[in-house]
N, C-alpha and C positions, 0 to 999 in steps of 0.2 A: 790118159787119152783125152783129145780136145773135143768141144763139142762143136757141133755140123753147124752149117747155117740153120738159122731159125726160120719158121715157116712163113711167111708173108703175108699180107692180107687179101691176096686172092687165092693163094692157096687155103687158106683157112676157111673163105667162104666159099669154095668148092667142097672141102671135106664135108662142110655142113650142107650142101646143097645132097650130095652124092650120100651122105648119112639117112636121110631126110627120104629118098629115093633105094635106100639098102641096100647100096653099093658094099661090096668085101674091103675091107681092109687093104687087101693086096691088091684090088684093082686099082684102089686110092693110091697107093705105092708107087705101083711102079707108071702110073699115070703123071703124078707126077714129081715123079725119082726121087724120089726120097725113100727115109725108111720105114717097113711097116711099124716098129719103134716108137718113131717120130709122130705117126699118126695117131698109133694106139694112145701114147701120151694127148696129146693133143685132144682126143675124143673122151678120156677119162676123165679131164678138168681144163676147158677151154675156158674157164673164170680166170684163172690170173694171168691170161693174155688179155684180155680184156682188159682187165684191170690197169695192168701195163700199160696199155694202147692210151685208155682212158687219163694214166698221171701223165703221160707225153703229150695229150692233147689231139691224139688222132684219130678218135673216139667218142661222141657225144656220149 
């Protein structure tokens, strides 16, 4: 099975904002559409997005 599109970096600093604020998982979701999955990854290790972000240069 393929993998989805990848979270974006406004979504990404929405998850954090909405984290930050104690937003549910599934509000995160379906807010915006994606998977609760996607989030929960996302929120367990947002380091090697970063990171990522960081070798491509889109990231101080």
């Amino acid at each position: 099975m393929g993998r989805g599109l990848q979270l974006d970096e406004y979504q990404r600093g929405q998850i954090s904002v909405w984290k930050a604020t104690e937003k549910s998982v599934l509000f995160m979701s379906k807010s915006l559409e994606k998977s609760c999955k996607a989030i929960s990854n996302y929120l367990k290790n947002p380091k090697p997005v970063e990171n990522a972000l960081k070798a491509e240069g889109l990231l101080n």
